[in-house]
Backbone as ProteinMPNN parsed JSONL, in Angstrom:
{"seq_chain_A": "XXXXXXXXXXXXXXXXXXXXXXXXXXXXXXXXXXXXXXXXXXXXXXXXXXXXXXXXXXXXXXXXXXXXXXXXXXXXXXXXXXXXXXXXXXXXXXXXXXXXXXXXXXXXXXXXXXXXXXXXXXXXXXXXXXXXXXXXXXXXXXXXXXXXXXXXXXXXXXXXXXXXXXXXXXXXXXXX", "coords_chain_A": {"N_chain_A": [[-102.959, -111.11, 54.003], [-102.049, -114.434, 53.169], [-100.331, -115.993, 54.908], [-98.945, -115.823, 58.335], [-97.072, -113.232, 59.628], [-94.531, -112.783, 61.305], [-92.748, -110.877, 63.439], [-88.811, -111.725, 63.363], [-86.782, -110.606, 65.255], [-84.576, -110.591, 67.425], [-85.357, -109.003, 69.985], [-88.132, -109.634, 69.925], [-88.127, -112.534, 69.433], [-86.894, -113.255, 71.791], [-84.749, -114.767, 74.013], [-84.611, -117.599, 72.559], [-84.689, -120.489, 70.594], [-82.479, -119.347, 68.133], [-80.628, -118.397, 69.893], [-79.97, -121.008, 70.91], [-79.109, -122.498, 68.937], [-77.052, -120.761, 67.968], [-75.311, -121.163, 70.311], [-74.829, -124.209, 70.234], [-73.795, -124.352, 67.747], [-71.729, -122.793, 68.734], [-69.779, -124.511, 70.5], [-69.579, -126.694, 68.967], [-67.707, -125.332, 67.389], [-65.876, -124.959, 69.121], [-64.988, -127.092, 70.147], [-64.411, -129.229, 68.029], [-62.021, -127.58, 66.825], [-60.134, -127.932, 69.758], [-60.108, -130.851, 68.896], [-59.038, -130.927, 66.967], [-56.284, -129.246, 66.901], [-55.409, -131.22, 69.248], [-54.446, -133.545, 67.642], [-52.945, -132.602, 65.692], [-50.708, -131.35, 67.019], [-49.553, -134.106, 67.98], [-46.799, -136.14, 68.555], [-44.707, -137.522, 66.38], [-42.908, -140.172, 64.42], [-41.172, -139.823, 62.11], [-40.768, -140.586, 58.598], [-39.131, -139.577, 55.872], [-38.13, -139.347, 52.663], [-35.887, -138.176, 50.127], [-37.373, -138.052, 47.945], [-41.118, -138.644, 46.385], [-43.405, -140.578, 48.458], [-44.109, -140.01, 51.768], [-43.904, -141.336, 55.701], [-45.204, -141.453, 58.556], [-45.24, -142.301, 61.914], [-47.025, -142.46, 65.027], [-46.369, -141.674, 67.937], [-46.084, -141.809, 71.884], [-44.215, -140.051, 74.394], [-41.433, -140.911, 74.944], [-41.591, -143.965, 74.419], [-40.655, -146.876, 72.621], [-39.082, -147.886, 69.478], [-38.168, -150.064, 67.315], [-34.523, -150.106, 64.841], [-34.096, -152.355, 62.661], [-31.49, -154.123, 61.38], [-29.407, -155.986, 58.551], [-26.242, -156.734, 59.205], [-23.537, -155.732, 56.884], [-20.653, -157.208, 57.007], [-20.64, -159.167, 58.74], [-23.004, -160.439, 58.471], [-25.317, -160.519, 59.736], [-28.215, -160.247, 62.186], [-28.927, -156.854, 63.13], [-30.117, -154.682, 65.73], [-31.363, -151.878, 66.637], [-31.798, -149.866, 69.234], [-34.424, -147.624, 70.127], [-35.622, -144.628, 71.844], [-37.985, -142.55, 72.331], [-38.096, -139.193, 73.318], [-39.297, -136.473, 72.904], [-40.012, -133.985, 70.469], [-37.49, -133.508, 68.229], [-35.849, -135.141, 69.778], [-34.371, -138.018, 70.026], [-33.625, -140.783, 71.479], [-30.611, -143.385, 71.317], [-30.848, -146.414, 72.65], [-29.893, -148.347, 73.058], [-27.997, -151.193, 71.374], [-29.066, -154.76, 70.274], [-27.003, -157.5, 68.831], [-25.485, -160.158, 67.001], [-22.004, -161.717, 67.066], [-19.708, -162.721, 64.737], [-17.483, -163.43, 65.588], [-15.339, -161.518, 64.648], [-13.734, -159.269, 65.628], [-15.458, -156.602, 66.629], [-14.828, -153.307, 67.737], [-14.478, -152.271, 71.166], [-14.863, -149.848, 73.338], [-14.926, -148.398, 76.569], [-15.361, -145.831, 76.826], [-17.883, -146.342, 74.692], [-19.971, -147.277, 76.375], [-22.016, -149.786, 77.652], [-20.816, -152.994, 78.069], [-22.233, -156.233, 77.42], [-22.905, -159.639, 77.401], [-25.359, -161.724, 76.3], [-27.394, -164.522, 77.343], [-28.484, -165.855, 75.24], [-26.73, -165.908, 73.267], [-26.182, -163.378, 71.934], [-25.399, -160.017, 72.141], [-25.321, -157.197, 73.894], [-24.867, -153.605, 73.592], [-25.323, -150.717, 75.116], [-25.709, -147.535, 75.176], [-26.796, -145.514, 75.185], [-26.914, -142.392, 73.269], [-27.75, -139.625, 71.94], [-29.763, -137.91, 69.062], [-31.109, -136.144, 66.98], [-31.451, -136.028, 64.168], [-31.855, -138.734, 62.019], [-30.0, -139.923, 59.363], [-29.992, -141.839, 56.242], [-29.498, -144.028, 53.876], [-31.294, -146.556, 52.454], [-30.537, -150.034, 51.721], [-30.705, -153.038, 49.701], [-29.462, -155.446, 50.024], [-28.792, -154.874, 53.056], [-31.808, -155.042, 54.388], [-33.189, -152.975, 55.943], [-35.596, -152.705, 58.177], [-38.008, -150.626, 60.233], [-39.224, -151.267, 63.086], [-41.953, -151.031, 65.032], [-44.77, -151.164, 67.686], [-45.752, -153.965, 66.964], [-45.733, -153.642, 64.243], [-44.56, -153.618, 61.118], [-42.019, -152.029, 59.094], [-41.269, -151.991, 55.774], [-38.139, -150.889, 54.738], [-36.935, -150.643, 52.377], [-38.395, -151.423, 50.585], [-40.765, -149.543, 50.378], [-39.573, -146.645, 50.044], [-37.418, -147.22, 48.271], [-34.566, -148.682, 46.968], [-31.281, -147.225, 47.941], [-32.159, -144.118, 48.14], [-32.511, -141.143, 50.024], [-32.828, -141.211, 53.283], [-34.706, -139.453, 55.7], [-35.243, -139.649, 59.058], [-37.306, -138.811, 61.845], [-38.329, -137.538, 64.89], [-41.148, -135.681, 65.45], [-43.517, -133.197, 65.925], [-46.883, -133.625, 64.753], [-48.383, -131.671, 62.872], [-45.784, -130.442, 61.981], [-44.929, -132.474, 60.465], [-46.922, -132.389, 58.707], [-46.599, -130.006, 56.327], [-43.828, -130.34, 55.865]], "CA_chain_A": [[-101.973, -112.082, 53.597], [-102.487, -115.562, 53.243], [-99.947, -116.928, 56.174], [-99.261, -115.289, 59.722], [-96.135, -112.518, 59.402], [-94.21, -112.584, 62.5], [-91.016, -110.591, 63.349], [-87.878, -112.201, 63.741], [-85.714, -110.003, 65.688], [-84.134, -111.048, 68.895], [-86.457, -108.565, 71.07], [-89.474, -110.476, 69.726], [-88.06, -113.837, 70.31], [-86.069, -113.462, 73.572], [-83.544, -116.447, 74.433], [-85.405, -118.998, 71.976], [-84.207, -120.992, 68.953], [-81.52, -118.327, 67.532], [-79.445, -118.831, 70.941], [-79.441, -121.965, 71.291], [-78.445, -122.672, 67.697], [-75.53, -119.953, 68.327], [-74.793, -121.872, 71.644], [-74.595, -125.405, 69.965], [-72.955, -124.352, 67.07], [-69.623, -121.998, 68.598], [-69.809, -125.311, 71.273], [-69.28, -127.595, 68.336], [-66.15, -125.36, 66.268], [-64.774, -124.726, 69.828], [-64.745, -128.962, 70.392], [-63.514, -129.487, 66.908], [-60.478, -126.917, 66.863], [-59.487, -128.441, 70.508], [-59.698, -132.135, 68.752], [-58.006, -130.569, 65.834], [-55.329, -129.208, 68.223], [-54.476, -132.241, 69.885], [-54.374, -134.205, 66.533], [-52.035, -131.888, 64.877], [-49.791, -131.876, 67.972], [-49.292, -135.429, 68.189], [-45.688, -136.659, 68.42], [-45.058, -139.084, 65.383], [-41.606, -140.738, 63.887], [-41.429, -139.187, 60.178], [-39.541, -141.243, 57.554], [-39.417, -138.758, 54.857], [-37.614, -139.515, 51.46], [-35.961, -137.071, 49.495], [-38.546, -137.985, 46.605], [-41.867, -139.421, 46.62], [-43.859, -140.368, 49.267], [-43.358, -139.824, 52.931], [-44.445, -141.968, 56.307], [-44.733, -141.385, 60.059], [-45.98, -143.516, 63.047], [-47.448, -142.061, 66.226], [-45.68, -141.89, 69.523], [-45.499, -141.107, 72.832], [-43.04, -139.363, 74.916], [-40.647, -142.487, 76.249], [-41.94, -144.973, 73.716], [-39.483, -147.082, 71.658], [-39.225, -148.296, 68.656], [-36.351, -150.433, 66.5], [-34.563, -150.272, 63.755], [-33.42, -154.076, 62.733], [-30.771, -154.594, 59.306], [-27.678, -156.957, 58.495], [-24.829, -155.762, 59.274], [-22.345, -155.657, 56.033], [-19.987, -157.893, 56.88], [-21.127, -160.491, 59.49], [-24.781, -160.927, 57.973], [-26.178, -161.032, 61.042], [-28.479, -158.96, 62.269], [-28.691, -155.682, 64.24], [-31.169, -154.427, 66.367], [-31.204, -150.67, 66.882], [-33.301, -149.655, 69.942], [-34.207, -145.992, 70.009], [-36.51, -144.466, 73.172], [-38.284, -141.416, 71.685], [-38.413, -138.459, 74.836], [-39.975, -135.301, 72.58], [-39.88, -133.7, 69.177], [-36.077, -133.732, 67.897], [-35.421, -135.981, 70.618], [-34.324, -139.573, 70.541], [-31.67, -141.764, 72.104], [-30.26, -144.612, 70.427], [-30.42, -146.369, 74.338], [-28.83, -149.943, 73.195], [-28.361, -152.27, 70.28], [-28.126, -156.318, 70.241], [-26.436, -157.671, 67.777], [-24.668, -161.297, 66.913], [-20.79, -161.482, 66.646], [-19.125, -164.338, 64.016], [-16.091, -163.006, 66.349], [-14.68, -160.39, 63.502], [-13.173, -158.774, 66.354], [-15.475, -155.607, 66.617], [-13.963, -152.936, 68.06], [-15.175, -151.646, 72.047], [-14.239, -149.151, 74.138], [-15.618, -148.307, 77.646], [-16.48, -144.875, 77.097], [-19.059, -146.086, 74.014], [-21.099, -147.769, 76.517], [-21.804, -150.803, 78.724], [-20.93, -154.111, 76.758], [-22.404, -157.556, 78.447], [-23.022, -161.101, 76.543], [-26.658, -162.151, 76.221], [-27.782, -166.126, 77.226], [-28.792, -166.402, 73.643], [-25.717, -165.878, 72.141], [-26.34, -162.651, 71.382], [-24.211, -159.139, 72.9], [-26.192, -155.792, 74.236], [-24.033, -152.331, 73.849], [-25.643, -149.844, 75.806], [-25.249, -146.461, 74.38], [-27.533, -144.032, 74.987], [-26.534, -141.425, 72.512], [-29.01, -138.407, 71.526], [-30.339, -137.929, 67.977], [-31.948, -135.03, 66.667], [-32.26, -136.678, 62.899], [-30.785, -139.975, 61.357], [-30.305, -140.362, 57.759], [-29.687, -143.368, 55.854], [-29.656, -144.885, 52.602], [-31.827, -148.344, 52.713], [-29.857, -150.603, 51.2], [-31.672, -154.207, 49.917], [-28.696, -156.025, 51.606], [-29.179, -154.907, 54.392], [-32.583, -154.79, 54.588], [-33.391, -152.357, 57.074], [-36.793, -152.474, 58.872], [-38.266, -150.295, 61.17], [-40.898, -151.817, 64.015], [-43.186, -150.448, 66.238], [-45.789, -151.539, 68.169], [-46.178, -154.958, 65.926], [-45.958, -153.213, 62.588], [-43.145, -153.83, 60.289], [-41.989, -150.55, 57.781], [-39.802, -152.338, 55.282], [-37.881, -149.057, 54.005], [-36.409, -150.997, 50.929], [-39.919, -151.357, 49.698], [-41.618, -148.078, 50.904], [-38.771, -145.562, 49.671], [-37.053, -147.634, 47.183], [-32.985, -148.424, 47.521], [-30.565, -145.747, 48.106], [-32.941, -143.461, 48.671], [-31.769, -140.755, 50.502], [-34.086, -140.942, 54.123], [-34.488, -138.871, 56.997], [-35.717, -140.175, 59.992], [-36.883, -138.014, 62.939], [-39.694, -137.316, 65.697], [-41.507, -134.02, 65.403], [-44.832, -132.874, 66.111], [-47.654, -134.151, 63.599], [-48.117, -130.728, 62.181], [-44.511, -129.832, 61.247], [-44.849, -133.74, 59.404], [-47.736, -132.014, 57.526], [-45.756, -129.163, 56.457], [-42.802, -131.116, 55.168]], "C_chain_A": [[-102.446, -113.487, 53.958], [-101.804, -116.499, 54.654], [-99.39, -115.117, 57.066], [-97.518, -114.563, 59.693], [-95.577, -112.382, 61.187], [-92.629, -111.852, 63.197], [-89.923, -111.075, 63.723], [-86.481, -111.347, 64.333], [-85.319, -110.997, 66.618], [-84.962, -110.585, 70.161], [-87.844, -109.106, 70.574], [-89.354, -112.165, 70.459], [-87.473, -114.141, 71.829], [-84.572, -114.28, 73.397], [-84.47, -117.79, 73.744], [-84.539, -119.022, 70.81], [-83.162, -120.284, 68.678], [-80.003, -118.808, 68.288], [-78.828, -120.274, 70.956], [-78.658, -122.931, 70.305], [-76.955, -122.252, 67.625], [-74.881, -120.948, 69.298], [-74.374, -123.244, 70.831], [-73.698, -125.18, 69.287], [-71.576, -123.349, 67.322], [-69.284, -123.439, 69.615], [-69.031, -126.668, 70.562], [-68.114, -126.857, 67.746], [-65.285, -125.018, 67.746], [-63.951, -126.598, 70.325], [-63.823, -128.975, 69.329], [-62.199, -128.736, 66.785], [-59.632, -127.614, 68.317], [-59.305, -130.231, 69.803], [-58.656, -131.948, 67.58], [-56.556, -129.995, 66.481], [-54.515, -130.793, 68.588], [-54.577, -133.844, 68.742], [-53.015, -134.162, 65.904], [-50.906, -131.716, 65.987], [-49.007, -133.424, 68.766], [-48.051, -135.494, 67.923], [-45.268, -137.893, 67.223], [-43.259, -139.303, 64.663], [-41.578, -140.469, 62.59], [-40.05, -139.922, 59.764], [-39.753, -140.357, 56.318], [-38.09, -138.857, 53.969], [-37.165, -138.164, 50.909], [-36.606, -137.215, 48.423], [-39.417, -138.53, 47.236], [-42.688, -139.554, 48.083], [-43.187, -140.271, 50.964], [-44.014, -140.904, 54.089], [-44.092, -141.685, 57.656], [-45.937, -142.741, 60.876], [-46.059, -142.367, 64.237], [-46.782, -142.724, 67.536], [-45.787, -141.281, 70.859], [-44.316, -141.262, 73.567], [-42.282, -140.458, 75.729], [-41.041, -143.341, 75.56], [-41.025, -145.055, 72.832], [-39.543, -147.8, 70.234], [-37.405, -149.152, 68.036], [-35.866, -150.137, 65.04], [-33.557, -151.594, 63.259], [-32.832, -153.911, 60.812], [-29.667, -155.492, 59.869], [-26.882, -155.973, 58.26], [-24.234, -156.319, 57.737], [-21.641, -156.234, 55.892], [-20.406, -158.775, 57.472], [-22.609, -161.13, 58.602], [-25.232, -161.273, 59.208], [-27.2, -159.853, 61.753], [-28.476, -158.372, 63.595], [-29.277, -155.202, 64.657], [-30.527, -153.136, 66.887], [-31.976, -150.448, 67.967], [-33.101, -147.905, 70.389], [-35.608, -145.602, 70.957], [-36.772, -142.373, 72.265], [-38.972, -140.254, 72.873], [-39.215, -137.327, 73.934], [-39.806, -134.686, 70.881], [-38.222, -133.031, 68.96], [-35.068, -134.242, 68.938], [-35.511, -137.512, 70.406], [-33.009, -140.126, 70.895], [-32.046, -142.575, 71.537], [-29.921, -145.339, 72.251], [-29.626, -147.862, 73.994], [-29.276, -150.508, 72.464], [-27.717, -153.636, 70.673], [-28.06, -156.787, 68.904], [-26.0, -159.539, 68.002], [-23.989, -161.357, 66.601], [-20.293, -162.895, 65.7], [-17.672, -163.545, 64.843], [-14.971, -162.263, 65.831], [-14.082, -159.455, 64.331], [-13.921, -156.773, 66.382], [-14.967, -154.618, 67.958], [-15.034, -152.526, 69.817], [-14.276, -151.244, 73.135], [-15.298, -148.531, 74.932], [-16.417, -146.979, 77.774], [-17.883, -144.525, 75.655], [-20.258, -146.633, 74.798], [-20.522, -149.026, 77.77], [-22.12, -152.09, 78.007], [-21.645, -155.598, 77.639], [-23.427, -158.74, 76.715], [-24.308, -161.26, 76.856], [-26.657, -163.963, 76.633], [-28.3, -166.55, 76.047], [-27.927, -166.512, 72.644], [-25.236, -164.595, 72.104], [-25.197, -160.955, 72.242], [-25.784, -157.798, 73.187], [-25.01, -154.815, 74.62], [-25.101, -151.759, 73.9], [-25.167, -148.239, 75.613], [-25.388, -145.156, 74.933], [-27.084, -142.417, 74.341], [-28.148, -141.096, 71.489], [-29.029, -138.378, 69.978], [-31.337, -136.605, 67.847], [-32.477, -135.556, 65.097], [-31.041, -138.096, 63.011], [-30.912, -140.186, 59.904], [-29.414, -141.264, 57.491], [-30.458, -143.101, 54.548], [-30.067, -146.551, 52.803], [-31.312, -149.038, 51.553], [-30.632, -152.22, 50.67], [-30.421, -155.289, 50.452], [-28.696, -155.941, 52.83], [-30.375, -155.271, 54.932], [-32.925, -154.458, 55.329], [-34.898, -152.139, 57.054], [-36.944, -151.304, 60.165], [-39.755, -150.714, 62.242], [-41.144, -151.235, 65.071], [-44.315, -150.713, 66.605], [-46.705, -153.138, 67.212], [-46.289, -154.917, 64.555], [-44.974, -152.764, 62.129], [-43.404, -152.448, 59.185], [-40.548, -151.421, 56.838], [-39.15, -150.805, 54.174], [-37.397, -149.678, 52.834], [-37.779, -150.561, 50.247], [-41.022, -150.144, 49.756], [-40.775, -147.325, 50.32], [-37.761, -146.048, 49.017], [-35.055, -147.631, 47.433], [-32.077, -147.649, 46.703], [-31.393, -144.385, 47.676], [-32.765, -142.54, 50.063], [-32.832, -140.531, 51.638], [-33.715, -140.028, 55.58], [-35.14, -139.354, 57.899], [-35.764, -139.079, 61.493], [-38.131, -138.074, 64.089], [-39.618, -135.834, 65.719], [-43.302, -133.9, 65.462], [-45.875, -133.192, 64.365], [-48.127, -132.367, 62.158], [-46.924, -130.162, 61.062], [-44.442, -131.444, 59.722], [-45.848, -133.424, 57.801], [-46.741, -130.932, 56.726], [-44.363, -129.406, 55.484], [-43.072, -131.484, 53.896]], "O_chain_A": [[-103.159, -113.683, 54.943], [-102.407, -117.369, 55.282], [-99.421, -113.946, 56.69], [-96.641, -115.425, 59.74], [-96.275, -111.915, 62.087], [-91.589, -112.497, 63.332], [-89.882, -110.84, 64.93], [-85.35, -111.487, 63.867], [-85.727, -112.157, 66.561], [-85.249, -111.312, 71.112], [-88.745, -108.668, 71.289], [-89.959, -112.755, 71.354], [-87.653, -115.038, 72.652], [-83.619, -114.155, 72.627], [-84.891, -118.751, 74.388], [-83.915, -118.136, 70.227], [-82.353, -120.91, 69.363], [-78.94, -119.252, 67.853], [-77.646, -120.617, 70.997], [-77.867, -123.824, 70.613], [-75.974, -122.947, 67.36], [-73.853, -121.517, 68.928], [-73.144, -123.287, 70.846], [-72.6, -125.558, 69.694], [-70.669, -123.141, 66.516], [-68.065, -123.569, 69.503], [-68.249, -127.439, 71.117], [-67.229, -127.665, 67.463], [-64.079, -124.808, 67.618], [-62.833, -126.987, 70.661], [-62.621, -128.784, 69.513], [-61.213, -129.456, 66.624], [-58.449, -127.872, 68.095], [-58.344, -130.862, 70.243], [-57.686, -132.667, 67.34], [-55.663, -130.829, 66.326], [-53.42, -131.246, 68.258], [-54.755, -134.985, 69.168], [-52.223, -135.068, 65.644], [-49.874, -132.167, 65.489], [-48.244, -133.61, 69.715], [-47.813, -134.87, 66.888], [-45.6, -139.07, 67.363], [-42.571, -138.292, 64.524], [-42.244, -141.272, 61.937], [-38.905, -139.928, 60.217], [-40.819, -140.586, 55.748], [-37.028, -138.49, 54.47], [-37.828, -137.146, 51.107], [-36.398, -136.257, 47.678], [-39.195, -138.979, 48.361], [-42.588, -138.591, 48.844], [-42.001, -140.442, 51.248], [-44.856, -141.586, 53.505], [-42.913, -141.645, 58.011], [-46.827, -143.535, 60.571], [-45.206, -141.483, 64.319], [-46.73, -143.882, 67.951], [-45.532, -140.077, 70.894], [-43.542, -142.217, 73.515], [-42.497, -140.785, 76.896], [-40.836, -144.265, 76.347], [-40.503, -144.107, 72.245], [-40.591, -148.446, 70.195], [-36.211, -148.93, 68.235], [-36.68, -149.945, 64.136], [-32.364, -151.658, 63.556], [-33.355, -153.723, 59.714], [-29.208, -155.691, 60.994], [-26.775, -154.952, 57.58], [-24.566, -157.475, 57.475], [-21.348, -156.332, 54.701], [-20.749, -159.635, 56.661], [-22.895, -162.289, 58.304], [-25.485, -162.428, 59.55], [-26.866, -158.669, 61.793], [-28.219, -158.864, 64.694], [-29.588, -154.522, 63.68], [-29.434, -153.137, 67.453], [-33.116, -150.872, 67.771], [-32.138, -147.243, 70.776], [-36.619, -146.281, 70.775], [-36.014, -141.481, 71.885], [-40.13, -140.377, 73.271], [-40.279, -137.249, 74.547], [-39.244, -135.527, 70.179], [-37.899, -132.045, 69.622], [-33.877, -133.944, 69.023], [-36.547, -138.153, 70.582], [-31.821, -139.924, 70.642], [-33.194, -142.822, 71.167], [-29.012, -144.912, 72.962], [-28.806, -148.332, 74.782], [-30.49, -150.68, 72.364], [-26.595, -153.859, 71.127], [-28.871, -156.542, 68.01], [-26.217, -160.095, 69.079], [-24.134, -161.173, 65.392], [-20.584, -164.024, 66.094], [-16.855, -163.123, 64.025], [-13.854, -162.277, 66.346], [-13.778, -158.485, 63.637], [-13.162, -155.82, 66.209], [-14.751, -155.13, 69.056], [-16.257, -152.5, 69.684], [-13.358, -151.85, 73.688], [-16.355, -148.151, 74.428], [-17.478, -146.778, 78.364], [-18.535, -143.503, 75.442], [-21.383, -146.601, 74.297], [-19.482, -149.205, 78.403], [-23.197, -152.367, 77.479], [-21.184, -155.702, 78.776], [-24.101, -158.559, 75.701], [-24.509, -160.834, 77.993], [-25.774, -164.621, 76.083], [-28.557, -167.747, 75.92], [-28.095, -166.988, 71.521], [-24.021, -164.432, 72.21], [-24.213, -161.269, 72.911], [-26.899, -157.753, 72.67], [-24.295, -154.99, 75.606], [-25.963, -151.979, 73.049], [-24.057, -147.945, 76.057], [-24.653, -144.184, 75.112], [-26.985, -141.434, 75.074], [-29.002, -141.707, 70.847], [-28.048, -138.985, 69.547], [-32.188, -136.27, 68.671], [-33.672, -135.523, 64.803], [-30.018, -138.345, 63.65], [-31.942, -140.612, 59.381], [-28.387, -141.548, 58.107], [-31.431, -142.422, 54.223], [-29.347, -147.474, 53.184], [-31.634, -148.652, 50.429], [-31.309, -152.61, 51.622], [-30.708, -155.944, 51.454], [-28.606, -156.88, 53.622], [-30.276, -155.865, 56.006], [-33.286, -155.37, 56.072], [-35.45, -151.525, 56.141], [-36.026, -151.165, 60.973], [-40.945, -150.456, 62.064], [-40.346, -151.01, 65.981], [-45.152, -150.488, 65.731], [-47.903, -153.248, 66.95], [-46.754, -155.776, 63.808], [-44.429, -151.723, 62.495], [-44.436, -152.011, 58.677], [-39.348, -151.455, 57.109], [-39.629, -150.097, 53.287], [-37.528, -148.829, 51.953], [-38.05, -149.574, 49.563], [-42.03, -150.085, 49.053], [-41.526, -146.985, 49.406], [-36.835, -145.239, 49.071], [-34.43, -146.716, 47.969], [-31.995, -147.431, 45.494], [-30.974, -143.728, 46.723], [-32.864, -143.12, 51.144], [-33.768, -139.795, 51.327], [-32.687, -140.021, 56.259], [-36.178, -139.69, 57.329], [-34.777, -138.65, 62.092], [-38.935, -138.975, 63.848], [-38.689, -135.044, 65.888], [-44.076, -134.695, 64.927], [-45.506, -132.972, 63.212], [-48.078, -132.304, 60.929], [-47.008, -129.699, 59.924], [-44.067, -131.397, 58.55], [-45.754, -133.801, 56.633], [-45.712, -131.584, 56.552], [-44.022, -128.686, 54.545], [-42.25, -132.138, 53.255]]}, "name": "protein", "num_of_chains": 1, "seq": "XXXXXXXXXXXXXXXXXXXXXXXXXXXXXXXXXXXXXXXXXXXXXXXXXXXXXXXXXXXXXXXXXXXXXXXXXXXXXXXXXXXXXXXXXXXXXXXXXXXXXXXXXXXXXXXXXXXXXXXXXXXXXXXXXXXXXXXXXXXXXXXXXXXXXXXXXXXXXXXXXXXXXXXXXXXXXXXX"}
């Protein structure tokens, strides 16, 4: 024969080349399924539409986010603040707002009411949430912000638009 025939078993070669190929490569899908893992377990805020497209944001456990619209009658706006503890977990922990003195209504066991130096009022709530749905209205214009990055929901999921809003593991968001 013209080239050099050599057997390729495993008892010919020993622990060379074969192994260490095996070794690198279960080394590399056992890395990738743990980064894939903690990808797909990620905590994230899902705005999901009943049509069309959908949108989440990434969170962790105790991180807050707002949701800011005009109120309806005052035009003034309203600052939602919502503290996100785990997947179908969030408190609504306290919204500020600005009164034209329309006499809204408060009672001691919704909370803890106190006047702001800006004008402004802080009710204190903390009330649990498992989902929130809403219709985005373009009067109102309801935003949601997080971490410096505005979601205008008029313009993302189109008005009255029937939305759900929730935190759930990045998987179950796929899924949806």
């Amino acid at each position: 024969m013209w080239f050099k025939e050599t057997p390729r078993s495993p008892f010919v070669l020993g622990n060379r080349g074969v192994s260490k190929l095996y070794t690198v490569f279960i080394c590399s899908v056992i890395a990738a399924a743990g980064l894939f893992y903690w990808y797909a377990s990620q905590l994230v805020v899902a705005m999901l539409p009943e049509h069309g497209a959908k949108a989440c944001f990434a969170v962790e456990p105790g991180e807050t986010w707002q949701m800011e619209f005009k109120h309806s009658y005052e035009l003034t706006l309203w600052r939602d603040n919502f503290t996100v503890n785990g997947a179908d977990d969030m408190v609504l922990t306290h919204t500020i707002y600005q009164s034209q003195g329309c006499g809204f209504p408060f009672s001691a066991s919704e909370g803890k009411f106190e006047a702001l130096p800006d004008g402004h009022f802080k009710l204190t709530l903390n009330r649990p949430y498992k989902i929130i749905k809403m219709r985005p209205a373009v009067q109102a214009s309801p935003k949601i912000l997080h971490n410096e990055t505005v979601y205008d929901l008029c313009k993302m999921f189109g008005h009255g638009t029937l939305l759900t809003i929730k935190a759930e593991p990045r998987y179950r968001y796929w899924l949806e």
